[in-house]
N, C-alpha and C positions, 0 to 999 in steps of 0.2 A: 748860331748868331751871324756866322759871316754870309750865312745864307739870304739869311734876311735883311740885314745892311746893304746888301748889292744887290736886290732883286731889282730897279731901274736897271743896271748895268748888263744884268741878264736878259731883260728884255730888249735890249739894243743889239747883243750879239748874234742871237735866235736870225737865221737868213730866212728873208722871205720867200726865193727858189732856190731849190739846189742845181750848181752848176754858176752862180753870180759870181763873180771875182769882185766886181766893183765892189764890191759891198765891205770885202776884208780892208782897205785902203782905211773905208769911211770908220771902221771901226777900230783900227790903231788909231788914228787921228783923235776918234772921240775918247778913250782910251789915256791917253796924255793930255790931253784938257780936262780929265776929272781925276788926276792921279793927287794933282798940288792940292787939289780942293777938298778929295775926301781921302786922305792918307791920313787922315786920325780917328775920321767915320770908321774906318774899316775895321780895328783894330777896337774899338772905341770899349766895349765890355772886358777885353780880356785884358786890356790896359790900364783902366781905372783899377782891376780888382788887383794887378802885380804892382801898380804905385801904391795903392794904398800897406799891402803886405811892406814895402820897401819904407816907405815913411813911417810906417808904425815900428818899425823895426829900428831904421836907422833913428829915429828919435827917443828910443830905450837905452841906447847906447851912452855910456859915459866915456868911453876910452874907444881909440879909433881899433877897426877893426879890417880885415882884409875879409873878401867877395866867401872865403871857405868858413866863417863864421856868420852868415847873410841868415835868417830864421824858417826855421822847417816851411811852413805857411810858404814862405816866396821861392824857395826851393819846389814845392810842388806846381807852382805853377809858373816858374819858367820852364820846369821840363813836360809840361802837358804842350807847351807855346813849340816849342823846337822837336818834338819825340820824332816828329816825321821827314828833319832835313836831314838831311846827308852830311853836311859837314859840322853841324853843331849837335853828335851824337854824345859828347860829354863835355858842359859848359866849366870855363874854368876861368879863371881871370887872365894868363896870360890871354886867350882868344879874343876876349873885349879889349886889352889895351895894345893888341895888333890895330883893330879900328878906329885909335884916337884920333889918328888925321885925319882920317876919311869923315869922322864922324863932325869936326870942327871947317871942313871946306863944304859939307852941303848944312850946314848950319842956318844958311838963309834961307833955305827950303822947308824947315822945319817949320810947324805951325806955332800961333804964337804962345802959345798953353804950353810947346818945350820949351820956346826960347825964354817962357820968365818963370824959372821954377820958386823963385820965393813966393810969385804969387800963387800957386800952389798948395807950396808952406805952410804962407796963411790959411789960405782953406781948410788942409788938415788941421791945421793949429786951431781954427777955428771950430772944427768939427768937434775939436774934443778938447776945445778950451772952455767948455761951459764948467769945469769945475776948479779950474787954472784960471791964474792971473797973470798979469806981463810979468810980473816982478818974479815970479818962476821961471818963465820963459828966458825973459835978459840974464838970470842967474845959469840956466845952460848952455847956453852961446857961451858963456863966459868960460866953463869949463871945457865945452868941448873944444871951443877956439875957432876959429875963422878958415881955417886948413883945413878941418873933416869937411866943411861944409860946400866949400870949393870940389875936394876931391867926390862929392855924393854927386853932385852936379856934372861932372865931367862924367863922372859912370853912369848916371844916367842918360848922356846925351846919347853916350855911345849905345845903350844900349836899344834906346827907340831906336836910332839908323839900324842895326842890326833885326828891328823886329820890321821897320820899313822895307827892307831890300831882303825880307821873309816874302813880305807880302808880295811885292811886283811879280819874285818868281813863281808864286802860286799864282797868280793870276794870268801872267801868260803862259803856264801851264794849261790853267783852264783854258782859254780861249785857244791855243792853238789844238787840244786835245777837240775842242768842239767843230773847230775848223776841220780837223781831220775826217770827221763821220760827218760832215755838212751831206755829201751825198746822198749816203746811209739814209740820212737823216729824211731828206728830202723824199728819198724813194718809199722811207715808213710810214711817210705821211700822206703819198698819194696809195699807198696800199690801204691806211688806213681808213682816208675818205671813200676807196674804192668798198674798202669794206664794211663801212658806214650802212653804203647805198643797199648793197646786199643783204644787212640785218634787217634794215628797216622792211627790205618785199620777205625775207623771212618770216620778222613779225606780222605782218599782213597775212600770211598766208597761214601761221599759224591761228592767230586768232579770224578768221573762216574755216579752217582744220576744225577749230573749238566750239565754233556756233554750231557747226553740222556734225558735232560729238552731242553737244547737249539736245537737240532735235532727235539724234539715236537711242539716248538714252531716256528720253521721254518714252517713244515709242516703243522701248524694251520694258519698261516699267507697265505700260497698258496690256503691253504684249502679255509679260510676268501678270498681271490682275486680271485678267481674262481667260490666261490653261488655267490659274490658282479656280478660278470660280466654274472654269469646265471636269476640275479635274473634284471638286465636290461634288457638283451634277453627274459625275461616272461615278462616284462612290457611293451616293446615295441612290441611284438605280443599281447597283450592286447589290446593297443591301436590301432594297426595293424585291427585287429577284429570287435573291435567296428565301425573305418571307415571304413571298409568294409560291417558289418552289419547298418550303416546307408546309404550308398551305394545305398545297397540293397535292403533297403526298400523306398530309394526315388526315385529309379526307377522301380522298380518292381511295375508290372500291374495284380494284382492276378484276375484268374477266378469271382469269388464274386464283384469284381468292375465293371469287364467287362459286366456281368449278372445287374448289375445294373443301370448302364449308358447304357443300350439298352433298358432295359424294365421298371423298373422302374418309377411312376410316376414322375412329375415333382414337386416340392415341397423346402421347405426350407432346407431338408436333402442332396435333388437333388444337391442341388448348393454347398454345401460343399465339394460335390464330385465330383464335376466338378469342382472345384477349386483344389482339390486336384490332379485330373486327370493331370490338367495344368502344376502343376510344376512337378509333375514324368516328364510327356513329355521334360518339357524345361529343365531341368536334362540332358536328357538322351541327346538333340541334343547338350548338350554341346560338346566344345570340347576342347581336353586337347593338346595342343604342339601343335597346327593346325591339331591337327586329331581325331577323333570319337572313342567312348572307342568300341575296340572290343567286347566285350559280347552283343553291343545291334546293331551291325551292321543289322543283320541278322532280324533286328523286326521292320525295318521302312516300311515294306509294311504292317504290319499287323495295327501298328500303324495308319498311314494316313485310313486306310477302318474302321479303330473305330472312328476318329474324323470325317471322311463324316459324319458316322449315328448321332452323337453328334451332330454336325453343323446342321442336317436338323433337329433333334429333338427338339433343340433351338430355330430355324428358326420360327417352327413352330406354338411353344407355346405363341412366344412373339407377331408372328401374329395374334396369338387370343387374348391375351389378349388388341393389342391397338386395336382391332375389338372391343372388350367388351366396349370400353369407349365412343360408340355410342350411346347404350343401353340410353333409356327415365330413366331419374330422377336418374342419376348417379351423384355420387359427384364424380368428377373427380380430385378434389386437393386431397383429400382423397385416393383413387387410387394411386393416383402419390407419396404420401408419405409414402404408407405401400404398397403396390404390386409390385410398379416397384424398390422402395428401396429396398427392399428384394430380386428381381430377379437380379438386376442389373449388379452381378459377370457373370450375364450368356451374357449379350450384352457385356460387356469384353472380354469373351473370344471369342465372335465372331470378334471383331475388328481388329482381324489378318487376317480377311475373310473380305474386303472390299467390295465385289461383293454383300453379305446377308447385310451387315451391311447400305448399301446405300439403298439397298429396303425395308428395315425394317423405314430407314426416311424417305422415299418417303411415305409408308404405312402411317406413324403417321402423319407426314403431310396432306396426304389426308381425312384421318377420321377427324383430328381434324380440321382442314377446314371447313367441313360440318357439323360439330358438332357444332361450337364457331358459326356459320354462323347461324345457326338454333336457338341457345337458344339466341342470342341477338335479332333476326329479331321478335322473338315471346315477348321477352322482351320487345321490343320498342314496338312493336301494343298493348300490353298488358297495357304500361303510356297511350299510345297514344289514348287510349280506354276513360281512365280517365281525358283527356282533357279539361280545361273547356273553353271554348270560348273566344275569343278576346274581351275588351270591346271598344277597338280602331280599325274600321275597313274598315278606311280612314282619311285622314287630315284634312278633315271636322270637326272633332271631339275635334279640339283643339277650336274652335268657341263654344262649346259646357259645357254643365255644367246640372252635375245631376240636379235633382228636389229635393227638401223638403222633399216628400213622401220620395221617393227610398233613401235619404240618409237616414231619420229615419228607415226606413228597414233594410235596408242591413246596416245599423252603420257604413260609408264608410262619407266621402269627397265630395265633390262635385266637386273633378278635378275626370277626367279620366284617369288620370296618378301620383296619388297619388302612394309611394311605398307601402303600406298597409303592412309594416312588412313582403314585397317578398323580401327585402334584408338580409335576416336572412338566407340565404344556403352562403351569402359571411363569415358568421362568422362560420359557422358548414361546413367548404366547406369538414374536412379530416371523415365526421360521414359514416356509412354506406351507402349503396346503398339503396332505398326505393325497399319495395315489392310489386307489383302487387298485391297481394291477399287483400282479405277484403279493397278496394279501392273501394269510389263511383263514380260514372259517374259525369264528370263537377266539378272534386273536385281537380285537380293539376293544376299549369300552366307550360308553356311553360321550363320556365327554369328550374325548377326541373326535367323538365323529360329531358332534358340534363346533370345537373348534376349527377344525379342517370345514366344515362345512362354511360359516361364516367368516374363515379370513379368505375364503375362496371368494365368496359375494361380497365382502366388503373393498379388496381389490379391485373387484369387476365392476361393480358401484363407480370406485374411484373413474376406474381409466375410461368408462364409457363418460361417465360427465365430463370428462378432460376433451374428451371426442367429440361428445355434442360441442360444446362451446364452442370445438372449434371449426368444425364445420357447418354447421347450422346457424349459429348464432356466434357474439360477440363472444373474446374471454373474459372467464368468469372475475367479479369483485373478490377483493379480500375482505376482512372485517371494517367494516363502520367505525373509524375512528372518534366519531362525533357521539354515538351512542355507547351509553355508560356503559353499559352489558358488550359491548364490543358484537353483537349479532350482526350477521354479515346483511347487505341492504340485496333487494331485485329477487328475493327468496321464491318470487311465485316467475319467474321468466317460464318460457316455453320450453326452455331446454331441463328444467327440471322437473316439467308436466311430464315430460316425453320422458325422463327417467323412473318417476314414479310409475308411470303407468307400464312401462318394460319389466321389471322389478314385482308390481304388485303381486304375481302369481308366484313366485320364485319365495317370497314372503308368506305366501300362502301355507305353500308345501311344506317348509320348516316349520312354521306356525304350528298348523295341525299337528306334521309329528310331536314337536315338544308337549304340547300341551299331551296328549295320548300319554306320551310316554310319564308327566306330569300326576294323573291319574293313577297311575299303578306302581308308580317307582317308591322301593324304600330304603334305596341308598343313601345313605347320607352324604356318605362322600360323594358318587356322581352328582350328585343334585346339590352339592355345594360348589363345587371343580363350575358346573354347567354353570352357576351364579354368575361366578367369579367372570366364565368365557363371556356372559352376558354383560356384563356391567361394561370391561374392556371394551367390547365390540360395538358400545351403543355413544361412549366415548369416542373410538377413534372415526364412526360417522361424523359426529359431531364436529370432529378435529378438522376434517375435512367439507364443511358445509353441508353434510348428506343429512338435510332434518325430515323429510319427507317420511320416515321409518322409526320418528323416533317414539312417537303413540304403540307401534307394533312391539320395539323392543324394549321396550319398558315392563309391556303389559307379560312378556315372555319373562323377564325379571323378577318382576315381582309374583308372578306365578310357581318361580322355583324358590322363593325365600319364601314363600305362606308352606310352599310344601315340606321345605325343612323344616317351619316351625310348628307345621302341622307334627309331623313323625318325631319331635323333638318333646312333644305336649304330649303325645302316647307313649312315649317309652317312659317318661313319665310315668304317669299313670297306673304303667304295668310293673315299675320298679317298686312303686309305691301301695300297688295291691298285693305285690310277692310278697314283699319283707314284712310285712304288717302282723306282726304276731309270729315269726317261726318259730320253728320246732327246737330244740338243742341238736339237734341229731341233721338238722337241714344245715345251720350255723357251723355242725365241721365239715360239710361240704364247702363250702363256700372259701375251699383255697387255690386261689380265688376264688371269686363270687363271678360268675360268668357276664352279668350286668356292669360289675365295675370294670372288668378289662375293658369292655363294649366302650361303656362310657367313657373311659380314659383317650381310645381311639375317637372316639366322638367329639373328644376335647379336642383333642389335636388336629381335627379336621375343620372344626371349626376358628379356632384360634390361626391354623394356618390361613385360610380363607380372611379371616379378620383385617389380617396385614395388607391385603390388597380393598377391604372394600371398607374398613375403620368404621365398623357398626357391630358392636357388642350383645349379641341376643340374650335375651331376658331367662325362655329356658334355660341356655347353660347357665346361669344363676344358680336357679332353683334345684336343677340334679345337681349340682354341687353341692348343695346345702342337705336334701337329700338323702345324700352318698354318706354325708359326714354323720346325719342325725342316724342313720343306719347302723353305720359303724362304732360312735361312742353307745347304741342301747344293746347291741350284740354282745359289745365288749364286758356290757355289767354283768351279764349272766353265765362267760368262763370264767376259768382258775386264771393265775396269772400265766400261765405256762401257754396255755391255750390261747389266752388272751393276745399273750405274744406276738404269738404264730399267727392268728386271726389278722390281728390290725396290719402285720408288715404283711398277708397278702393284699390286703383290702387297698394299701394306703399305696404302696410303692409304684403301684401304675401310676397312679393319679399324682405321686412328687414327682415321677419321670417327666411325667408331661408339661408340669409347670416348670419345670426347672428350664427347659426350651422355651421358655413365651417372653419376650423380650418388652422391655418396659410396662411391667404386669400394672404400673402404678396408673395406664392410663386404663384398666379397664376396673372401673367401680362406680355403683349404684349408692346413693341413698341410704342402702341397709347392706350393703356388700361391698367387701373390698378384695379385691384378687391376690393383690400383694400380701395383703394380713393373714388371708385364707391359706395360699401356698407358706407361710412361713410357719403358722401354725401344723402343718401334716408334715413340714418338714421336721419339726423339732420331734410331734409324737413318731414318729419314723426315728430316726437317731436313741432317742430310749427306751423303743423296743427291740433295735437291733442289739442294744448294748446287752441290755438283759437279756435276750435271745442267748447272746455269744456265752457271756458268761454261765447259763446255764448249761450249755452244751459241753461246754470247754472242762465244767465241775465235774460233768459225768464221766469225763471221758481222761481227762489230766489233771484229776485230783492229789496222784501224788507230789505232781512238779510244785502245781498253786499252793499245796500245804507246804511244803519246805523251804520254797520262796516266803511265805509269808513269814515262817518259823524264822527264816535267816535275816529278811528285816526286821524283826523285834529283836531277836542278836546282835544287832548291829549295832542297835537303839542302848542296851545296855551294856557295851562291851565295854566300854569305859571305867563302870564300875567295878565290874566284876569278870575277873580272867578266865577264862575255860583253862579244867584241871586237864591234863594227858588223856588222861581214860575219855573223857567226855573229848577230846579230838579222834580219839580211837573209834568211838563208837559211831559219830557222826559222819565219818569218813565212808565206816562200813557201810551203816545204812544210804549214803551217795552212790559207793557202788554196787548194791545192791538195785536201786532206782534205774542206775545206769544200764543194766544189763536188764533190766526187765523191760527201757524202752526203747533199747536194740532190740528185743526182741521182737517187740508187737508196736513198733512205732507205726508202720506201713497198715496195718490191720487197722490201728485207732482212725487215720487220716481216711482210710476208706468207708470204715464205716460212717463218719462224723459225713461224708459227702454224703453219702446215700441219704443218710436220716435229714439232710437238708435237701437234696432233688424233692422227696418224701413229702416233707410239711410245704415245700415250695414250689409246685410244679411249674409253673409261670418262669421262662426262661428268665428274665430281664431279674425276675428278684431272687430266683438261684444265683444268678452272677454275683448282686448286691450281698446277700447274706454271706455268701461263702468269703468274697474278700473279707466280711470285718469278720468272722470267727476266726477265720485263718491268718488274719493281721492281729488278731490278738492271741493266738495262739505260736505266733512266732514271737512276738512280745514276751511272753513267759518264758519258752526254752533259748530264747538268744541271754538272758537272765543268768538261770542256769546253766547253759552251755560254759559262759564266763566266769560261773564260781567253781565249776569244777576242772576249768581249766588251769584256774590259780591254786585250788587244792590238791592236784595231781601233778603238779608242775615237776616238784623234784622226785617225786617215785613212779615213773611212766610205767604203763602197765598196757597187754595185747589189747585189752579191749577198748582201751580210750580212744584210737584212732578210728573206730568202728561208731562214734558218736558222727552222726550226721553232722552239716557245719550248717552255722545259722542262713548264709546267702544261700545255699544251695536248696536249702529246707524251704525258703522263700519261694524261690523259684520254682519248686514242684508244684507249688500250691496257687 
């Protein structure tokens, strides 16, 4: 505020050159002519706000008070007014009433607002008498008295002078403080207009600096859109370039290729380069917008007279090579999966040449014809070498039954038509093919050398069509999902002409043989075993899409089931012309009956075969039925003894065999049930065996079965009636008398009871059966007795008891 109160004042002191004297005169002079006139301006804010604090104060007052009781308010701002003199550093009242003279001699100096403080008074009074009335007023005059009001007045006069002779010395502070740097002063100001002058050609200079920045940077901006648009121009002839230099090298036929594809051998390098060859060509007949790239118009004559020489040079090579695959003791799977795998890009590119490519199948066709034709024909005579003869070789033979000798010989059966472990290729039917070599003469039969024969061609079948497909033509479809039958679709393609016709001769040769051998065979079991390899074989074609054979092996099929049911209907016939009326004397021959063993084997060869092909033949029906009606009209016309003996050989083969047929319940006709059939020979078998034993057992341990018997009806009435002494005595003796007669000849009974059973039973299988149940019922009895004379002899032990056999041991012999 005192800033702004004097700024006239400040502009009068301000010199207008530095180095004027004159000028400091004029301005003390002007200096004291404004000191009387604005010595209350000056001051004028910070005055008003310390009287009013002073007035407000001193008019709260009831009782007079001294300057150290004045209110906080005017205490702060007298000492904001003095903080900066030097000698009014702590205002106190002696300091003001040093100044009362001073302050009452310049008393006419004072303006006239100090010299009339009541008017004043009034004004404060008036400021804050809007809610006062005088009669308040006159009532504190009255208390305070006339004295405070005089002394307020004296203290204040004193204290304006005191704030007045603050002022002057600040002011000529100021003024001689500015007087002092007038020079200074003088000299910043002509530096400053010097330097005025120098910003302003700065400025100029710099904005021409700036026009001729922004003119550079136009011109770097054209510059910068000009490389941006050259340097796309270089990228797209880059790329321009490159397709053109790939272009150029996918069709471009250099000298060095051409020298190579003429003379060069043929090899695995060859074919890279004849593939390479292919797509330059197919490149270049490209065409672009329906028309031919100009640059190679002019090279299609040259071209087609290089692919002739190519084409015949291919031609030629692959001609020899399916020439090569005639050659003796070639593996030709092996060929076919590294030579012609390898070459194969080269019958590709011929495949645009239909004319080579058709003579080139014609070729492989006919070698491999004559080749597939030759190593099976030499194949087959080669089993057929190792042959071993029929032992059935007429229907005569079911009448028939080895000897004693020849079966201890040859450790065989005494049917003719046992399976002897020939059904064991139905269980290994997927194993290899047998080899020819190191085979002896008379050492295979019949149906192994079918089987080996056919998993040889069915193999070869396979992996030749695997081959066509893949070199020749596309690979093959799987089954036609769409078609209900699941038949595979493209059945008649080229590639399975060409196998059928490789094939057909190879079908030939097997063909004939079977069928011959067909003709004269009366084995039952080969010619069932052969079924069976047929039926498999003509399946696992099929498994694998090979239907081209399947009319051939069908007809081979059903040629061997007419011929079993042919030889199955005459043994028949002869069974049935024998037995019709015999003799009694013929009837105890027939232990066994030589037709029944036969037939029992016959069952089981057919029944085995069953399992693999679930078709029930109608003869074995019939000889079963037969067999039965033979055996109950034989049976009326022996004794029971003989009867016996008769049905357990008749029957025991024939429950052998059923008692092996697993789920007998699927096989029944209309008027035949298999399961009823075998239950029934079961049962008549069990109570002829019974009665057998026990007959045997009467003849031979009648004294044991009588006193067992005697001692259970003993037993039955011992309750009633006690046995007297004498009657222990006697029955003891007669025990050991029993005893020692069979220590004696116990070993003599057991052997002959064996013999007279080998005797009525020659037939190994029902010797084993009879002799277990006499001999289990014959240990039945003495284990009986062994235990009551054990308990009889208990307390008088005697030499020969420990000489009684023991029942386990007596088991075990037998």
């Amino acid at each position: 505020m005192m800033v702004d109160n004097n700024r006239p004042l400040n502009a009068f002191l301000l010199p207008n050159r530095p180095g004027n004297g004159g000028h400091e005169v004029n301005n003390k002079n002007l200096l004291n002519n404004c000191q009387s006139n604005n010595q209350f301006d000056f001051f004028i804010e910070g005055l008003d706000s310390l009287c009013y604090d002073l007035k407000s104060y001193l008019d709260s007052l009831t009782v007079s008070s001294s300057i150290y009781n004045l209110h906080p308010s005017f205490n702060r701002n007298l000492t904001s007014l003095f903080s900066s003199s030097e000698n009014t550093t702590n205002l106190s009242h002696t300091d003001l009433s040093s100044h009362h003279s001073k302050s009452d001699d310049s008393k006419t100096n004072l303006p006239l607002s100090h010299s009339q403080p009541t008017a004043n008074d009034l004004l404060l009074s008036n400021s804050r008498g809007k809610h006062t009335n005088s009669e308040n007023i006159s009532d504190i005059n009255k208390l305070n008295g006339s004295n405070n009001i005089n002394d307020h007045t004296s203290f204040y006069n004193k204290l304006s002078l005191l704030c007045n002779n603050k002022r002057y010395k600040l002011e000529n502070d100021v003024i001689n403080t500015l007087l002092k740097h007038e020079k200074e002063l003088s000299e910043f100001s002509i530096d400053l207009n010097h330097s005025n002058s120098t910003l302003q050609l700065i400025e100029r200079s710099l904005s021409n600096q700036y026009k001729q920045l922004e003119v550079s940077c136009t011109n770097i901006k054209k510059l910068h859109d000009a490389s941006k648009d050259i340097s796309y121009g270089l990228e797209n002839r880059k790329k321009f370039v490159e397709r053109l230099q790939e272009f150029v090298k996918d069709v471009i036929i250099t000298p060095a290729m051409i020298r190579s594809l003429c003379g060069d051998a043929i090899n695995e390098e060859y074919v890279g380069l004849v593939e390479e060859f292919e797509k330059k060509v197919e490149r270049i007949k490209t065409l672009y917008r329906d028309k031919e790239y100009p640059a190679v118009e002019f090279t299609k004559i040259q071209i087609k007279k290089l692919e002739l020489v190519l084409i015949r040079r291919i031609f030629d090579f692959l001609s020899m090579e399916i020439s090569n695959l005639a050659v003796p003791k070639v593996n030709i799977q092996l060929i076919q999966m590294t030579r012609f795998s390898t070459y194969h890009p080269l019958y590709k590119y011929l495949s645009n040449f239909p004319d080579y490519t058709n003579d080139l199948k014609k070729l492989y066709v006919y070698t491999m014809k004559k080749t597939y034709s030759h190593l099976f024909e030499n194949y087959l005579n080669s089993l057929e070498s190792c042959f071993e003869k029929e032992r059935c070789r007429d229907i005569s033979y079911i009448l028939r039954v080895r000897t004693p000798e020849v079966v201890k010989r040859l450790n065989k059966t005494i049917s003719y038509y046992d399976l002897d472990g020939r059904d064991k290729i139905l269980d290994d039917f997927n194993s290899q093919p047998m080899l020819p070599t190191g085979l002896k003469p008379a050492s295979i039969k019949k149906e192994l050398i079918v089987k080996s024969y056919f998993k040889l061609l069915v193999d070869t079948c396979a992996s030749e069509l695997e081959f066509l497909r893949s070199f020749f033509g596309s690979s093959g479809s799987g089954p036609d999902t769409n078609t209900p039958t699941g038949t595979t679709t493209n059945l008649n393609r080229p590639e399975r002409e060409m196998l059928k016709e490789m094939f057909s001769e190879v079908f030939e040769v097997i063909s004939f043989n079977m069928k011959t051998y067909f003709r004269g065979s009366f084995d039952l079991v080969a010619l069932g075993l052969i079924y069976s390899v047929l039926r498999f074989n003509r399946r696992s074609l099929l498994y694998k899409h090979i239907t081209f054979f399947e009319s051939e092996m069908y007809e081979l099929e059903t040629l061997a089931y007419e011929r079993c049911n042919y030889i199955l209907r005459e043994v028949h016939g002869l069974i049935v012309k024998v037995t019709r009326n015999p003799p009694i004397t013929t009837i105890f021959t027939w232990a066994p009956a030589p037709f029944v063993v036969n037939s029992s084997h016959i069952l089981m060869v057919i029944l085995r075969i069953n399992e693999y092909t679930n078709r029930f033949n109608n003869h074995l029906v019939q000889l079963l039925e037969t067999l039965s009606d033979i055996t109950d009209k034989c049976s009326k016309r022996l004794d029971p003894n003989k009867n016996a003996v008769f049905l357990i050989n008749n029957t025991a083969p024939l429950v052998e065999v059923l008692e092996n047929v697993p789920n007998k319940s699927n096989y029944k006709t209309s008027t035949f049930n298999l399961e009823a059939h075998s239950a029934r020979l079961k049962k008549d078998l069990e109570s002829n065996l019974d009665f057998y034993s026990n007959y045997l057992l009467t003849e031979f341990i009648s004294d044991l079965i009588n006193v067992m018997s005697r001692k259970e009806e003993e037993e039955e009435d011992m309750d009633s009636t006690p046995k007297k002494t004498l009657t222990l005595a006697t029955e003891a003796l007669e025990y050991r008398t029993i005893c020692m007669e069979f220590i004696e000849n116990y070993s003599e009974r057991t052997t002959l009871i064996k013999n007279l059973i080998l005797q009525a039973f020659p037939y190994g299988p029902t010797t084993t059966l009879v002799n277990k149940r006499v001999f289990d019922s014959f240990h039945g009895i003495y284990e009986k007795f062994y235990s009551v004379i054990m308990e009889m002899f208990k307390e008088s032990p005697s030499d020969w008891l420990p000489k009684m056999p023991n029942p386990s041991e007596f088991k075990r012999e037998f």
